[in-house]
N, C-alpha and C positions, 0 to 999 in steps of 0.2 A: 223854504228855499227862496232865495230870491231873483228876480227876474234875472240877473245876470248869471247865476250856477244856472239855472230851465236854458236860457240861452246854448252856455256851454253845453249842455244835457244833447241838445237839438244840435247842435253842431256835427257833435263827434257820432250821432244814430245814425244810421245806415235807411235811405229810404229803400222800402220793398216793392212799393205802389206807388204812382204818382195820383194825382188828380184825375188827369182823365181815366188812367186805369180802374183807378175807385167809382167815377161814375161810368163808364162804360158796366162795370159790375151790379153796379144799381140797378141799370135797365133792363139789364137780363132779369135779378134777381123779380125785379117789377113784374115783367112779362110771367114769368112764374107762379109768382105769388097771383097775377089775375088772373091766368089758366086756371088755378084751381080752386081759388074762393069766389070771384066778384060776381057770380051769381048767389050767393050764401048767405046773406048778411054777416059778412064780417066785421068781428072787433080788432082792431091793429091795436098789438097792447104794448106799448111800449117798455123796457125794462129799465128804468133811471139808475144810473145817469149814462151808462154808458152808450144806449140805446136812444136817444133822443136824437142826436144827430141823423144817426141811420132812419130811424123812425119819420123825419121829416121829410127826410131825401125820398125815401119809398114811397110816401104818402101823397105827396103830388104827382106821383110815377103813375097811381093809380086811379084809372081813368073810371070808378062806378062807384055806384055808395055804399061809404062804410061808415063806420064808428069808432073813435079812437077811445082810450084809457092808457092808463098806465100801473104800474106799481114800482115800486121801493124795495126791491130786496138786495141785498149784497154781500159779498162776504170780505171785500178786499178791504173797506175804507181808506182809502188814496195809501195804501200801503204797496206795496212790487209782492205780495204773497199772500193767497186766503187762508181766510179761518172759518168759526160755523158760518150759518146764514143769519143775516139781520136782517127781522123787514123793519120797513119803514111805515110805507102805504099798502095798501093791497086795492086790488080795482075797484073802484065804486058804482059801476056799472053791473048788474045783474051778467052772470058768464052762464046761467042756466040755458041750454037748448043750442047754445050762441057757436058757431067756428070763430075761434081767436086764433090769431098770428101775434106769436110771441117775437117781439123784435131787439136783438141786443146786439152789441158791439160784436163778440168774439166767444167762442167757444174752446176754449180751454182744455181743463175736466171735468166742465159737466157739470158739478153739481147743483151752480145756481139755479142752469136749465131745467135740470132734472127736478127739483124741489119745487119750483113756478110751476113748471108743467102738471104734477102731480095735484097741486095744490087745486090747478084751474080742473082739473078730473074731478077733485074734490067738490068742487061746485057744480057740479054736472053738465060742465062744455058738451056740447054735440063732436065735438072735433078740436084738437089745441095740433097746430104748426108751427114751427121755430124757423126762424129764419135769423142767419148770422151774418154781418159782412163779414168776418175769418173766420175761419176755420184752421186751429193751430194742427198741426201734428204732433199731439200731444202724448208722451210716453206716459202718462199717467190718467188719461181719460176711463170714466166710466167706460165698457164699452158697450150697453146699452142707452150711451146718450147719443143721439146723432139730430142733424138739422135737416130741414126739409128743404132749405131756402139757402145756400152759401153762396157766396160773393165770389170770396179770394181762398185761395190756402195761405199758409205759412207756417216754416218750420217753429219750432218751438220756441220764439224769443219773447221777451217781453214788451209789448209793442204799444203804440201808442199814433195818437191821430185817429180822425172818422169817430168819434166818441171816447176813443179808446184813452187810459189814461196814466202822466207817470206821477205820482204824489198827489193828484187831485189837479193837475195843470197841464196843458198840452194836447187837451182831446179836441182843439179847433184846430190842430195841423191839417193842413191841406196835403195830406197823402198818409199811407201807413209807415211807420218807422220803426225800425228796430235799435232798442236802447246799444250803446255799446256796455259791452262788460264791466267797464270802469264805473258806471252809475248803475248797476243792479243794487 
């Protein structure tokens, strides 16, 4: 695409969140996330790429010590629609014993969360929590996926800003946006 169609993209989207609403949501989601790990040793594990933003925003929110990582898993690739799961990375940090706070852009249906999550079980986490800025109302979600840690809701558009992405461009919007129908 080139910067002038992402232009138009960003035009014609509808914002749902502005800025301060987004970090007003941070700080709650902050307060939360340190009620219940920041005596724990936790690992904030960031989900790339869509989680990097959110993950940094939270990370200065919280006031004790922790440890960061990340992984690479995805299923979208700057596509508007997933398919399986691809990893990339996986954490290089030992998850044995460890509470990890998984952190990602938005919650969908589920399945990336679901798959990460499993996967850190698989390592033998003492405790794995999700924490989303959205949380869509999704007609199609697992319905055993849910977060521990949500921001915002929103109905089921394809949205973009706060990490969130439309083709691989646009996830440093400063607020959430919902694409118009004419660029799905």
């Amino acid at each position: 695409m080139t910067p002038e169609q992402l232009e138009q993209v960003w035009r014609r989207a509808r914002c749902l969140y502005d800025r301060d609403a987004v970090e007003a949501a941070l700080d709650r989601m902050a307060e939360e996330i340190r009620a219940a790990v920041a005596t724990r040793n936790p690992i904030l594990c960031c989900i790339m790429h869509g989680g990097l933003i959110v993950s940094g925003a939270l990370a200065v929110r919280l006031p004790f010590p922790l440890q960061m990582d990340y992984l690479h898993a995805t299923r979208y690739r700057e596509k508007t629609s997933g398919s399986d799961l691809h990893w990339l990375t996986r954490p290089t940090r030992s998850l044995a014993d460890r509470v990890v706070v998984l952190v990602d852009d938005v919650l969908d249906e589920g399945h990336t969360l679901a798959q990460v999550r499993a996967y850190c079980l698989e390592q033998r986490c003492a405790q794995v929590y999700r924490a989303v800025l959205v949380e869509k109302k999704s007609r199609h979600r697992e319905a055993a996926v849910t977060a521990d840690f949500v921001g915002l809701t929103a109905e089921d558009y394809y949205l973009f800003g706060y990490g969130m992405d439309y083709q691989g461009y646009l996830r440093n919007a400063p607020g959430i946006y919902a694409i118009d129908d004419a660029d799905r």
